[in-house]
N, C-alpha and C positions, 0 to 999 in steps of 0.2 A: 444302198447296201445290198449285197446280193447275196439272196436266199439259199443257195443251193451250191453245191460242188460237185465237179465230178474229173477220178483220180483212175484213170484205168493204169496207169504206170504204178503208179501205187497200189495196187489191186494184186498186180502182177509179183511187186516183190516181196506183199504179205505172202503170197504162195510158198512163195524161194523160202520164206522165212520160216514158215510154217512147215515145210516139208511135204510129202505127198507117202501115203503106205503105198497106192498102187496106182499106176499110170491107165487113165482112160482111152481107147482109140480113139484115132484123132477124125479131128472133125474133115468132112468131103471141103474142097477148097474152097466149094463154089457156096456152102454156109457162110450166111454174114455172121460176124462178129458181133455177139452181144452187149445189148446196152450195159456200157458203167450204172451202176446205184448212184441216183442224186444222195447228197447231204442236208439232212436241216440244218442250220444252224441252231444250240441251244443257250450262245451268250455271244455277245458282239456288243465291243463300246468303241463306236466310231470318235471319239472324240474331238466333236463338231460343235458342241453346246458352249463352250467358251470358260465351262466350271468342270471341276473335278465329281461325275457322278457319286455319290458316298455312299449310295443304294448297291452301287457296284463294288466299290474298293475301300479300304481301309488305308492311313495312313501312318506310317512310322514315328516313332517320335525319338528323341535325341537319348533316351533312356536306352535304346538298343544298341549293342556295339559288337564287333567278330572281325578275325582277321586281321587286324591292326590297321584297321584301314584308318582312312587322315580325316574320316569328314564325319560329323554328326547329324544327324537325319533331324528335319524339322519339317511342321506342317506347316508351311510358310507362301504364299505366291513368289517369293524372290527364287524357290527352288522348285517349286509345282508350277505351270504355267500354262496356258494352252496359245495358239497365234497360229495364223495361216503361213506355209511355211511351201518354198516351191518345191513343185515336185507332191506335194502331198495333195489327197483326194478332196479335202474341205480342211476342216480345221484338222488341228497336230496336238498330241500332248507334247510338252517341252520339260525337261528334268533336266535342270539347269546346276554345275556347283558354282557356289560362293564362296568369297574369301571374306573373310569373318574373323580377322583373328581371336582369340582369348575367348571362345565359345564355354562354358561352363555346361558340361555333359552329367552332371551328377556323377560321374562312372568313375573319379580319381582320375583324371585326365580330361586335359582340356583339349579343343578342338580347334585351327585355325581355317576349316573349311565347314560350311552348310553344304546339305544336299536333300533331294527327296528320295522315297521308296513309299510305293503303296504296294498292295495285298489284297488278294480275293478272299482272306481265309474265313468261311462262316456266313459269306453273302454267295459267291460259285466259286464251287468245289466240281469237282472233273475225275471220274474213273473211263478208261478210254474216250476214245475222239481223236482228234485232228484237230491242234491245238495251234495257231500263227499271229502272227503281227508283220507290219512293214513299217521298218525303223530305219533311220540314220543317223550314225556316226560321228563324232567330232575325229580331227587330224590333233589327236592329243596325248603322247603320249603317259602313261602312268595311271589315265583315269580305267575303270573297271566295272561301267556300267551292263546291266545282264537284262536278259527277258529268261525264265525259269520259275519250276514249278516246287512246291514242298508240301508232304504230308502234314499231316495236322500233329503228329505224338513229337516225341524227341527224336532227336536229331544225331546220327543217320537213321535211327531202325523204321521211320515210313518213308523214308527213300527220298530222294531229290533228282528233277530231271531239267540238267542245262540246254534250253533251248539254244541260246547263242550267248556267250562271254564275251568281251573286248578291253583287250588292254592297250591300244593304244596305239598297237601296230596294224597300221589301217589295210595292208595286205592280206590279213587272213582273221579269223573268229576261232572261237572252239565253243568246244559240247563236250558235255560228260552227265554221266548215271555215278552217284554215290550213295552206298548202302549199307548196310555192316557188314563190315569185310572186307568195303572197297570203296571206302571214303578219304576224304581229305588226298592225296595221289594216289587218286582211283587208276584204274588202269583199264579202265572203260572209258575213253579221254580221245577226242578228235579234235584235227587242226584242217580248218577246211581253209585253201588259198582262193584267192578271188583268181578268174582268167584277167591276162591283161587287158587294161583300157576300164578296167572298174575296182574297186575296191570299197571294207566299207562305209566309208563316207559317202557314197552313193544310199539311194532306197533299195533296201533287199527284203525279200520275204523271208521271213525264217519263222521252220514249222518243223513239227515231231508229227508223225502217226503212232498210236498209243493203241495196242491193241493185251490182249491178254497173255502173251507171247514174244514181244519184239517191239523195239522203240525202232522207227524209220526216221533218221533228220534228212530235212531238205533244207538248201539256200536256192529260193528262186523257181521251183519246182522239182527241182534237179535233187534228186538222192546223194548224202553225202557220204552218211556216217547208218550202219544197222547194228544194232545191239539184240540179239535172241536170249531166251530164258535161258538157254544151259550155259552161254557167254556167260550169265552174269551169275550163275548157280557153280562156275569153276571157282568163285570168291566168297559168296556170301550167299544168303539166303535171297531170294527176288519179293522186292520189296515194292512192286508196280502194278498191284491190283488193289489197292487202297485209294480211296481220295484224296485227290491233290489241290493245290490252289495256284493263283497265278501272283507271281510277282515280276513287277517291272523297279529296278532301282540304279540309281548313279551313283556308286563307289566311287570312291578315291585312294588310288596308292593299297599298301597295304600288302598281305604274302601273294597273291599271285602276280601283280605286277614287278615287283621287287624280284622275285621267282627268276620274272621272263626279263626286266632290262636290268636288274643288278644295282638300280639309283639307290642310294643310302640319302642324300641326302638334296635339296632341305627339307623333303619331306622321305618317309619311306617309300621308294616304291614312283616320286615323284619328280620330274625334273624342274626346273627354275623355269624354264622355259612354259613348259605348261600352265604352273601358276601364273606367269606371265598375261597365259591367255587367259585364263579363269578372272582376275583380274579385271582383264579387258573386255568381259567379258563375251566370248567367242568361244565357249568353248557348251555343247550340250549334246542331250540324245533327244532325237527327236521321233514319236512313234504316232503313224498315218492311223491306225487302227489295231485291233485286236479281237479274233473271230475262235470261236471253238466252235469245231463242226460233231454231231453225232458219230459214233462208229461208224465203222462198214459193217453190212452183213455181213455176219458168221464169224465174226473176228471180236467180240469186245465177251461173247459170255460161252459158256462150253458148252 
């Protein structure tokens, strides 16, 4: 695992973000360029150990439900999983869904799909940092598995930050900030496309810089999407100096896929084809790792 990061491009466009009152003369040409700030790391779960750490994460249970999504969350190995998987660093978490039909949710409604979701919430929590994971994709449409963060109160007013969403269309992800004022079709909302020759069903990084100021998204190292306080102070109050927690989970179907390909049926949001694959099973997300690095100086407190 490695200790330390270092983001002088990120550095650069906390500046832009951040603004300047007054410009410094510039430096003689022949000045080297000063060192970037390393990063500590203050949580990392490589998920190498073969079990789900539970000192780190919490798991969801079938009692939770939102979005009309098709599947019921359980704590189960047939939806939690870990396996060495190519391409990945050592071992992989694997968030697998299952077809299950006639699932009994408690919730007035039953369920013909299992799936997993865990949570940091009460084991790490996170007020700035540099927050990533390196995950892959299923070629599946409808499914709508996420890496993302949520305050601890109700929901919007401590805010929620989408590291990366997927429904299915393996060409591009999205990201969004939801808050009061700008939740549910937030209008703080990015559709990042892959360049050709990858997409993501490949391993990509996907990370937010979190400062007191400005969310930065990256795929890859690469800047996609920036979000500044007055961006998000044109809608609602800014709701991203509270603690947050991490969740990784695999949805299925439900308002944003339904949203994005229009499937009504047989499931919402899901094509036949898909379940096809769920079925056969081939269809998961799969995540190399998961790292929150410390802020940068001058950027996480006033």
């Amino acid at each position: 695992m490695r200790l330390a990061i270092t983001r002088p491009a990120i550095a650069a466009a906390l500046l832009l973000a951040g603004g300047c009152a007054s410009a410094q003369p510039p430096a003689p040409q022949s000045a080297a360029p000063p060192l970037p700030p390393e990063r500590a790391v203050v949580f990392a779960d490589e998920f190498d150990g073969g079990v789900l750490d539970r000192a780190k994460w919490n798991v969801v249970g079938m009692d939770f439900w939102v979005n009309n999504e098709q599947q019921a969350y359980v704590d189960s190995p047939d939806t939690i999983q870990f396996a060495r998987v190519d391409g990945a660093e050592d071992g992989a978490l694997v968030l697998r869904p299952v077809y299950r039909p006639g699932v009994d949710t408690r919730k007035d409604r039953k369920a013909d799909f299992i799936a997993g979701r865990i949570h940091s919430a009460g084991k790490a929590e996170f007020t700035y940092g540099r927050i990533e994971a390196r995950i892959k994709m299923p070629d599946a449409e409808g499914v709508w598995p996420a890496f993302w963060m949520l305050g601890g109160g109700a929901w919007p007013d401590t805010g929620e930050i989408d590291i990366m969403e997927y429904v299915g269309e393996k060409d591009w992800i999205g990201v969004a900030l939801h808050g009061p004022g700008y939740s549910g079709e937030t209008p703080l909302v990015n559709k990042f496309t892959f360049d050709p020759g990858t997409d993501a069903t490949d391993w990509h990084t996907y990370a937010v810089e979190w400062t007191r100021d400005a969310l930065l998204f990256e795929v890859d190292g690469r800047l996609t999407y920036r979000v500044t306080r007055p961006m998000v102070e044109n809608y609602g109050n800014w709701r991203f100096d509270n603690p947050k927690h991490l969740i990784l989970n695999f949805a299925l179907g439900g308002a944003y896929p339904f949203k994005t390909g229009g499937i009504a049926k047989p499931y919402n949001g899901v094509p036949q084809a898909t379940v096809d694959q769920i079925k056969a099973g081939k269809v998961a997300m799969y995540v190399d790792w998961v790292r929150v690095y410390a802020p940068l100086p001058d950027t996480a407190a006033p």
